[in-house]
Jmol script that loads the backbone (N, CA, C; Angstrom):
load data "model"
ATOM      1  N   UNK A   1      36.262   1.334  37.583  1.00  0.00           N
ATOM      2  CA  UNK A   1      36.634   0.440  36.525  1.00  0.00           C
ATOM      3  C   UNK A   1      35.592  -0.664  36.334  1.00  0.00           C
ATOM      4  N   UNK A   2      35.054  -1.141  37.270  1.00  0.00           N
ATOM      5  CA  UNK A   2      34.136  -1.976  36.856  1.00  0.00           C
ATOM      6  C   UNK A   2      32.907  -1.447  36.556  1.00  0.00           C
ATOM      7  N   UNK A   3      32.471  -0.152  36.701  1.00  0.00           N
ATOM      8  CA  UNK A   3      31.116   0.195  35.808  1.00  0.00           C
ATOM      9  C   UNK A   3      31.353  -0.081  34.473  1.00  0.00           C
ATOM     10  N   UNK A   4      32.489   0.043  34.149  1.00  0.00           N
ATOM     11  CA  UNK A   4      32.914   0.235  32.069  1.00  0.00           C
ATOM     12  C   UNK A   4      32.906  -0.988  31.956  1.00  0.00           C
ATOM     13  N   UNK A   5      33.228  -2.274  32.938  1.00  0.00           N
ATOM     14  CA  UNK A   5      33.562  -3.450  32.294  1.00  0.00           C
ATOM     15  C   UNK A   5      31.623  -3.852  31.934  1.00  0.00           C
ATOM     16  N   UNK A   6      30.759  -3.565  33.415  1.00  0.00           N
ATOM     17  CA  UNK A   6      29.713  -4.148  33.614  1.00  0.00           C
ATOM     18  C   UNK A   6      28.258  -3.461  32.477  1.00  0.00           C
ATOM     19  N   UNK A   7      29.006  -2.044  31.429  1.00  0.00           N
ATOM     20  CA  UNK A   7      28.008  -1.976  30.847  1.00  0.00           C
ATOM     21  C   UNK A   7      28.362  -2.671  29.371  1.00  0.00           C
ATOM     22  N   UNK A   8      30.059  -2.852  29.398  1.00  0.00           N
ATOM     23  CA  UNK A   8      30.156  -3.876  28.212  1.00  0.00           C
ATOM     24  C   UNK A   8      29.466  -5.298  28.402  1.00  0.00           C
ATOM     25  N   UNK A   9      29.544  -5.423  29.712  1.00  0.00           N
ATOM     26  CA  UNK A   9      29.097  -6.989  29.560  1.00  0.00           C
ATOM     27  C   UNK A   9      27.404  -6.933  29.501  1.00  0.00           C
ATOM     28  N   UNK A  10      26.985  -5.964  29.966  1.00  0.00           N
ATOM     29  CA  UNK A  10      25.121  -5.663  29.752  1.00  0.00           C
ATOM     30  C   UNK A  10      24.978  -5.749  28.170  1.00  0.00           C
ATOM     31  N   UNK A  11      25.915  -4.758  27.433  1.00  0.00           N
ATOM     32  CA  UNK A  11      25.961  -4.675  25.527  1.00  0.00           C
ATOM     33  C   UNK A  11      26.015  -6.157  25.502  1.00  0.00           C
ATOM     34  N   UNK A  12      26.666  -6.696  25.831  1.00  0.00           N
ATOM     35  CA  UNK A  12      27.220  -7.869  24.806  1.00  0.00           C
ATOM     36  C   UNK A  12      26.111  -9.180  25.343  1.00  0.00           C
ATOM     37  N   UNK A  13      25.497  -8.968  26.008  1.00  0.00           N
ATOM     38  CA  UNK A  13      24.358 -10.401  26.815  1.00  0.00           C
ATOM     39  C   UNK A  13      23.165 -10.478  25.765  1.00  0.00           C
ATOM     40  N   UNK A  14      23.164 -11.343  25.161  1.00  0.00           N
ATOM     41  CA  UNK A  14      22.485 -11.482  24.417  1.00  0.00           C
ATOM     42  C   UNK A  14      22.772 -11.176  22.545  1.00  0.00           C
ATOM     43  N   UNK A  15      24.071 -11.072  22.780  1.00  0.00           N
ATOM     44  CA  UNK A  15      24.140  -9.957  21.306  1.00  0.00           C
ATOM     45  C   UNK A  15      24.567 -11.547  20.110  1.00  0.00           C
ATOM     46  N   UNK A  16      25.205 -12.736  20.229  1.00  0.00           N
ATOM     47  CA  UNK A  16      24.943 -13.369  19.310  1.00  0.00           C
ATOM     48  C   UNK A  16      23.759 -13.917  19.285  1.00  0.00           C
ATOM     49  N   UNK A  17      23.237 -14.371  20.012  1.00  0.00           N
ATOM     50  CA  UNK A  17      21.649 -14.864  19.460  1.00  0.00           C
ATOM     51  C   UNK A  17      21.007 -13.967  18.605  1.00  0.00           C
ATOM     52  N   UNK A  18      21.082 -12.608  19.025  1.00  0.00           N
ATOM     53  CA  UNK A  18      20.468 -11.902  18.211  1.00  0.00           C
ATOM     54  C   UNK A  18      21.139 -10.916  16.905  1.00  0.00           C
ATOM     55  N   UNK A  19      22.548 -10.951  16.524  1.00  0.00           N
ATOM     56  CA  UNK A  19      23.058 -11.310  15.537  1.00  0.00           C
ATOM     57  C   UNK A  19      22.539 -12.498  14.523  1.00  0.00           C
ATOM     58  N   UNK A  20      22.510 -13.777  15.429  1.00  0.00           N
ATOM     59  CA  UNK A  20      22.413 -14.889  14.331  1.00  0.00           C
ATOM     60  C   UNK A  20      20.916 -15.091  13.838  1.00  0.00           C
ATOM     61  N   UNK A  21      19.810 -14.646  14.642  1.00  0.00           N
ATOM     62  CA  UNK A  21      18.660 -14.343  14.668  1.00  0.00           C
ATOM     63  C   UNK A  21      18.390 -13.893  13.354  1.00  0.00           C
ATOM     64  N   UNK A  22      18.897 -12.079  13.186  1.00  0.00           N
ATOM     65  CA  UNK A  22      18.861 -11.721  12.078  1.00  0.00           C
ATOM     66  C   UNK A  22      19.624 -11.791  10.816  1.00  0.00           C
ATOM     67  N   UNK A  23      20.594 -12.460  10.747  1.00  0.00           N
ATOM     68  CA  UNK A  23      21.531 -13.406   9.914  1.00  0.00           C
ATOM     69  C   UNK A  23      20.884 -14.497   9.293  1.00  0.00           C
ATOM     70  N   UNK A  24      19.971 -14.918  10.364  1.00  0.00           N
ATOM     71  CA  UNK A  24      19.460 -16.152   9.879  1.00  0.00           C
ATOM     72  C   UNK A  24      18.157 -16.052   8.897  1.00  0.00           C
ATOM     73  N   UNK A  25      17.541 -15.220   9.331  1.00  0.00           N
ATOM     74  CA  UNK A  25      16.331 -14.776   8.873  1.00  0.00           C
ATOM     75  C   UNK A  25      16.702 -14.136   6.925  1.00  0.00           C
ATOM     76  N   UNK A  26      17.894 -13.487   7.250  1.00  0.00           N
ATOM     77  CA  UNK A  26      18.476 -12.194   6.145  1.00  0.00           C
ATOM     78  C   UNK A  26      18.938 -13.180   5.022  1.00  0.00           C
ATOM     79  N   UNK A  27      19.376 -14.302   5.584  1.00  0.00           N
ATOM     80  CA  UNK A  27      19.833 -15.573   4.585  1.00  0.00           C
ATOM     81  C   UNK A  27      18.934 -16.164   3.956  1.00  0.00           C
ATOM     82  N   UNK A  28      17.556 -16.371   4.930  1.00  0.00           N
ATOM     83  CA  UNK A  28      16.218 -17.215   4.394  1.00  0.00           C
ATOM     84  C   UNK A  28      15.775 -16.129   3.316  1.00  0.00           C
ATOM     85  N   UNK A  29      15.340 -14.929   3.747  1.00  0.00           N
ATOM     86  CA  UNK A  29      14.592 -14.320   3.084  1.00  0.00           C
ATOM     87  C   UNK A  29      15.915 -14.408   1.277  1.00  0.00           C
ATOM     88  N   UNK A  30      16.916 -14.079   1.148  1.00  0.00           N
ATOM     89  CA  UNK A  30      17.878 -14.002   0.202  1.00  0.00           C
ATOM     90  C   UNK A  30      17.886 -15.056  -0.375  1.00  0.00           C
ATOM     91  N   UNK A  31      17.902 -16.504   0.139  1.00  0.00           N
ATOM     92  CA  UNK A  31      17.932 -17.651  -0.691  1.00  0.00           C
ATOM     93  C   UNK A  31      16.884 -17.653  -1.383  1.00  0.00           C
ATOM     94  N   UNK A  32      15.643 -17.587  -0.948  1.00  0.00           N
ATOM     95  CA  UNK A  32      14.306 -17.866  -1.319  1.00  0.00           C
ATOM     96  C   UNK A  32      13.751 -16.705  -2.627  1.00  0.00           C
ATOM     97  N   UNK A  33      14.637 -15.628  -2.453  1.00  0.00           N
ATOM     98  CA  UNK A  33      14.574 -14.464  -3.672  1.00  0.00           C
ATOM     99  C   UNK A  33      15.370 -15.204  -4.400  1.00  0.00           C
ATOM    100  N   UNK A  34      16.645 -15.503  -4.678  1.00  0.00           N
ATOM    101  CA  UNK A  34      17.859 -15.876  -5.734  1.00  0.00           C
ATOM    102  C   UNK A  34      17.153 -17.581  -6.280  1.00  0.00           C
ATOM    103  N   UNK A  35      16.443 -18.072  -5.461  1.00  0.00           N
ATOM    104  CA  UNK A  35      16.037 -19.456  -6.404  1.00  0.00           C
ATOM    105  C   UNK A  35      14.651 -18.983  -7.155  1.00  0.00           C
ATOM    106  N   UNK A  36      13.550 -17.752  -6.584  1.00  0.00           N
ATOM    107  CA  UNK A  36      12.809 -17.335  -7.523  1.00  0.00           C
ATOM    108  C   UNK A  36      13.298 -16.897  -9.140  1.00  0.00           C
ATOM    109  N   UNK A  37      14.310 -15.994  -8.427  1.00  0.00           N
ATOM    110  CA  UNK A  37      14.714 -15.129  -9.604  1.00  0.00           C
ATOM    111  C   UNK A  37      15.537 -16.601 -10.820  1.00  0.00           C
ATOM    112  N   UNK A  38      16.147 -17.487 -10.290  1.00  0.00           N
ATOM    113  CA  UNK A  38      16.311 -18.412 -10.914  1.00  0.00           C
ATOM    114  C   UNK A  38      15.461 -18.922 -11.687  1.00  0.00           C
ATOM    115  N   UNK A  39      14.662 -19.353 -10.932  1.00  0.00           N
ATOM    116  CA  UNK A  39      13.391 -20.294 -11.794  1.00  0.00           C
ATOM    117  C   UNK A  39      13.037 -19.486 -12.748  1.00  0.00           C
ATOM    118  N   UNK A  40      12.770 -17.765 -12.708  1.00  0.00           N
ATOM    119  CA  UNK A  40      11.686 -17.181 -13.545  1.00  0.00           C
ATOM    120  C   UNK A  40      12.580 -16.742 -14.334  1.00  0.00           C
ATOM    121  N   UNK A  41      14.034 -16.524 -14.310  1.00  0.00           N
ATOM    122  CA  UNK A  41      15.205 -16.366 -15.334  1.00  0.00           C
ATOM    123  C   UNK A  41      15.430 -17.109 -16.076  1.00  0.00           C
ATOM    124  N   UNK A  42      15.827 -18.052 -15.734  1.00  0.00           N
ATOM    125  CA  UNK A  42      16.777 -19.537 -16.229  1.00  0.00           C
ATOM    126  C   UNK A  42      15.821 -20.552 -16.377  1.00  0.00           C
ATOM    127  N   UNK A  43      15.413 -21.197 -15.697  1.00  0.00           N
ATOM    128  CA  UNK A  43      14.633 -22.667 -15.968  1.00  0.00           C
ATOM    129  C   UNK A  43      13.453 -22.551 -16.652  1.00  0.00           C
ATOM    130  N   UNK A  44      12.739 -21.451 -16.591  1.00  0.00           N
ATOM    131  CA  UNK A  44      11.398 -20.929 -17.665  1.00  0.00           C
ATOM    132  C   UNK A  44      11.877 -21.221 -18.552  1.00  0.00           C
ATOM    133  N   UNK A  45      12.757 -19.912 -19.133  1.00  0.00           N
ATOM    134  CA  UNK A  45      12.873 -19.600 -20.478  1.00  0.00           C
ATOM    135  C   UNK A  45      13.277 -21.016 -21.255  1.00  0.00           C
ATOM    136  N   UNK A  46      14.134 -21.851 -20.510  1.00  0.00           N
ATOM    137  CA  UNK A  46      14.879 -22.938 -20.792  1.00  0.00           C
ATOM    138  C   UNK A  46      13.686 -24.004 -21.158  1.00  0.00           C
ATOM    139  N   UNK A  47      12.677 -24.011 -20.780  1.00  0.00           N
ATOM    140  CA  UNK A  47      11.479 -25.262 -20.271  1.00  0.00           C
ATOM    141  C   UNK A  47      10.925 -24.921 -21.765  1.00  0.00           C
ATOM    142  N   UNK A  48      10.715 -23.586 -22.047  1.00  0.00           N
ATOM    143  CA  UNK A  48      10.040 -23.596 -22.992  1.00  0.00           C
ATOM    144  C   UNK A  48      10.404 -23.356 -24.517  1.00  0.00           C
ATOM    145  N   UNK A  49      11.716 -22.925 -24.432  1.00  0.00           N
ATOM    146  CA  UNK A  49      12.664 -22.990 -25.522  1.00  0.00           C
ATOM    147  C   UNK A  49      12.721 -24.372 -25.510  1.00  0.00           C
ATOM    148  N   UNK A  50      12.935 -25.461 -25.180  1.00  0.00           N
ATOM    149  CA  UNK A  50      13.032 -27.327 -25.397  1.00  0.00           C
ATOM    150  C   UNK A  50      11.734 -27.181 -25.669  1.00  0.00           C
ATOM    151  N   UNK A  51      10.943 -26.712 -24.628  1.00  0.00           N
ATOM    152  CA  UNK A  51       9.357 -27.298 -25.453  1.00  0.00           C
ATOM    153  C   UNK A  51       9.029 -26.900 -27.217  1.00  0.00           C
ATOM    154  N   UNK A  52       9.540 -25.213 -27.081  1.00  0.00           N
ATOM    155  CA  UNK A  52       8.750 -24.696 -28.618  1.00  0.00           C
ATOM    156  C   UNK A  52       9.822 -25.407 -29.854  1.00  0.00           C
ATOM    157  N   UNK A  53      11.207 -26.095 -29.718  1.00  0.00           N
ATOM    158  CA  UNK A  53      11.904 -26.899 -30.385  1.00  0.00           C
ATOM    159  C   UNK A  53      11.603 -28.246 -31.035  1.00  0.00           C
ATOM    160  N   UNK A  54      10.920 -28.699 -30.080  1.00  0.00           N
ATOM    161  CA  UNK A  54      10.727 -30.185 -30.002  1.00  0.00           C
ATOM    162  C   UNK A  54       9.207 -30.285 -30.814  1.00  0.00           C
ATOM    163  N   UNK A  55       8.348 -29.079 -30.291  1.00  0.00           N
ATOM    164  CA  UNK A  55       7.224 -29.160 -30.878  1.00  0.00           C
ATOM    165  C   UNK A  55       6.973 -29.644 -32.415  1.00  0.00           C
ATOM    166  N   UNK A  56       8.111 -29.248 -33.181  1.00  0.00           N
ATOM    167  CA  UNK A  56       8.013 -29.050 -34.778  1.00  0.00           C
ATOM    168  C   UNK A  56       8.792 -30.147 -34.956  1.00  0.00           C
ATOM    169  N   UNK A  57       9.155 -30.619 -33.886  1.00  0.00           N
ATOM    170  CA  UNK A  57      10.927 -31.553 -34.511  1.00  0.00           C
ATOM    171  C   UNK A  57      10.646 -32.735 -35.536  1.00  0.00           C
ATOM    172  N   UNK A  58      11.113 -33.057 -36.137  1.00  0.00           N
ATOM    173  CA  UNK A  58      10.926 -34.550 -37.354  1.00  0.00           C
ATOM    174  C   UNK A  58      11.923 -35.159 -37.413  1.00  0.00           C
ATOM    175  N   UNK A  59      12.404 -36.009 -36.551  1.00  0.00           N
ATOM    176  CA  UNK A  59      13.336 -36.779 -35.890  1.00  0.00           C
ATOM    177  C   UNK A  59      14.203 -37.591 -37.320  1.00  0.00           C
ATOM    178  N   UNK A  60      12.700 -37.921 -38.112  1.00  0.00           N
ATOM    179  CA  UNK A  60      12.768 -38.863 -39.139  1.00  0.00           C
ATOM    180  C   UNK A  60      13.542 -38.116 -40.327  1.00  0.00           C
ATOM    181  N   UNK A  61      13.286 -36.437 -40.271  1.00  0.00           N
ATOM    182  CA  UNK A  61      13.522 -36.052 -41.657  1.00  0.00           C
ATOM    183  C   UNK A  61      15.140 -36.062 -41.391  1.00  0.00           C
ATOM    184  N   UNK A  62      15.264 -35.140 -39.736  1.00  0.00           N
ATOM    185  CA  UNK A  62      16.781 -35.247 -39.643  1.00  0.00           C
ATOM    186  C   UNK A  62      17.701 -36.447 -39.853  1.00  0.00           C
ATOM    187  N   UNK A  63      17.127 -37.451 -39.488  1.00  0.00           N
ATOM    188  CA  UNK A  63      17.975 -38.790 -39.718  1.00  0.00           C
ATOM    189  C   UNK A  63      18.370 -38.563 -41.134  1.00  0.00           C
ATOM    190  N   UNK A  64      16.891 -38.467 -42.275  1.00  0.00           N
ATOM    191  CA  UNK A  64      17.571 -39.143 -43.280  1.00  0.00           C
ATOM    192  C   UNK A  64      18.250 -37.589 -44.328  1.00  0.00           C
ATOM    193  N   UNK A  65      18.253 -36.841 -43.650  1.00  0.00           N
ATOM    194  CA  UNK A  65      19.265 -35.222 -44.149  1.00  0.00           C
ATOM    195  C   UNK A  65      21.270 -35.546 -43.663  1.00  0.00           C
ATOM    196  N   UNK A  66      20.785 -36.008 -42.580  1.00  0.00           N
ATOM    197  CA  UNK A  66      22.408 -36.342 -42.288  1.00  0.00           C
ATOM    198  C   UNK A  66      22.743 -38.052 -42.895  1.00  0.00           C
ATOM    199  N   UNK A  67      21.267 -39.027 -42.885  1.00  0.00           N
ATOM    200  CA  UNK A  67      22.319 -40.206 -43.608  1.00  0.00           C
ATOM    201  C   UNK A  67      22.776 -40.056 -44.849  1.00  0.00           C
ATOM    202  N   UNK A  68      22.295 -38.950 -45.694  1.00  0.00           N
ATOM    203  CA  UNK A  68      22.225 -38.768 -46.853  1.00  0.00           C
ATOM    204  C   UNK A  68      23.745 -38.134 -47.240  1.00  0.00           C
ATOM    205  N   UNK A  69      23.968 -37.008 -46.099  1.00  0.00           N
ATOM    206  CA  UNK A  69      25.105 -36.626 -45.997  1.00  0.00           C
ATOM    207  C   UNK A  69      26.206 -37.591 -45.696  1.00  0.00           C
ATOM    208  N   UNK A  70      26.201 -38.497 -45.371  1.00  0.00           N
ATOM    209  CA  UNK A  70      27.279 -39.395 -44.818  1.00  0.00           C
ATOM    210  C   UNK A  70      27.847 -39.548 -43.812  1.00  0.00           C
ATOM    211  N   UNK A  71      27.012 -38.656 -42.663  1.00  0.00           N
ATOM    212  CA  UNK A  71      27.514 -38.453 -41.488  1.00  0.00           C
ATOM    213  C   UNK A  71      27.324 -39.450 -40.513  1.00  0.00           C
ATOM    214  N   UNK A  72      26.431 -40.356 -40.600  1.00  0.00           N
ATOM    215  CA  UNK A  72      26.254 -41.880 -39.902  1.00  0.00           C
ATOM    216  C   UNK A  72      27.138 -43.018 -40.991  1.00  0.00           C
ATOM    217  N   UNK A  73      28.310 -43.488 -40.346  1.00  0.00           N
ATOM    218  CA  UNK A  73      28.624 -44.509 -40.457  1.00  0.00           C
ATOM    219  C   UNK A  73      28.222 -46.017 -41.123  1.00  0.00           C
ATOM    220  N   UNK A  74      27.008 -46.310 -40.237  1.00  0.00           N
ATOM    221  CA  UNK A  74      26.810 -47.681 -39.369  1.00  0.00           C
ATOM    222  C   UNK A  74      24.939 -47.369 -40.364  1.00  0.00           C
ATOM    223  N   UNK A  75      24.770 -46.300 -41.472  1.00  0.00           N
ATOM    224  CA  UNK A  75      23.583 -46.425 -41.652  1.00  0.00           C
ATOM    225  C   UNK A  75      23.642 -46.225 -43.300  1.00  0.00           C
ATOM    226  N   UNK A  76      25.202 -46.072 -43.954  1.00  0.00           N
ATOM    227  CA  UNK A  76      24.877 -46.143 -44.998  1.00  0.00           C
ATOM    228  C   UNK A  76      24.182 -46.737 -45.978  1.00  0.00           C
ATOM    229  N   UNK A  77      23.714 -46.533 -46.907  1.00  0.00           N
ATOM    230  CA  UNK A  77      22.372 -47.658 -48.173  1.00  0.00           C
ATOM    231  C   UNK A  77      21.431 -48.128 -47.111  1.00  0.00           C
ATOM    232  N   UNK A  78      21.109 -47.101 -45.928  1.00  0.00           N
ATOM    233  CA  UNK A  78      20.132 -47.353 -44.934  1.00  0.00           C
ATOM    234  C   UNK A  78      19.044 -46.619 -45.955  1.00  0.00           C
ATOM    235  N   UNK A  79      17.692 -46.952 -46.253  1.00  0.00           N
ATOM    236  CA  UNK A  79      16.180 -46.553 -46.798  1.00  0.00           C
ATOM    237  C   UNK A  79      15.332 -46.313 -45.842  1.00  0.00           C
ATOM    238  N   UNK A  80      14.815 -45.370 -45.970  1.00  0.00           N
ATOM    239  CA  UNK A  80      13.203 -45.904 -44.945  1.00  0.00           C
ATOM    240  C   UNK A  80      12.147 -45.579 -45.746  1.00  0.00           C
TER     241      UNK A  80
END
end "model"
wireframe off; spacefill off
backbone 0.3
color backbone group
């Protein structure tokens, strides 16, 4: 009876360190893929869709398209 106990306890010496070892490693390598794939998914496309928007934007024309409309309040018989 104690050979069966003493080759479970030989299996098991060492077995969380080296569980968490490769757990740990399997997590690094996975985070470090899912924030790539982020950046080159999501925050690109996003960076440069605001950029190619803004490029053309005329802040001035929109103001005076919506004061014209009546949609500002506080700017009516506003001129520029």
């Amino acid at each position: 009876m104690s050979n069966s106990f003493s080759s479970t306890k030989a299996w098991m010496h060492g077995f969380l360190a080296k569980h968490l070892q490769f757990h740990i490693v399997g997590t690094f390598i996975i985070s470090l893929g899912t924030a790539t794939f982020c950046n080159f998914a999501v925050a690109e496309p996003g960076n440069k869709a605001y950029a190619d928007f803004y490029r053309n934007y005329d802040s001035m024309k929109y103001f005076e398209v919506k004061s014209k409309a009546g949609i500002f309040q506080s700017a009516k018989g506003f001129e520029i």
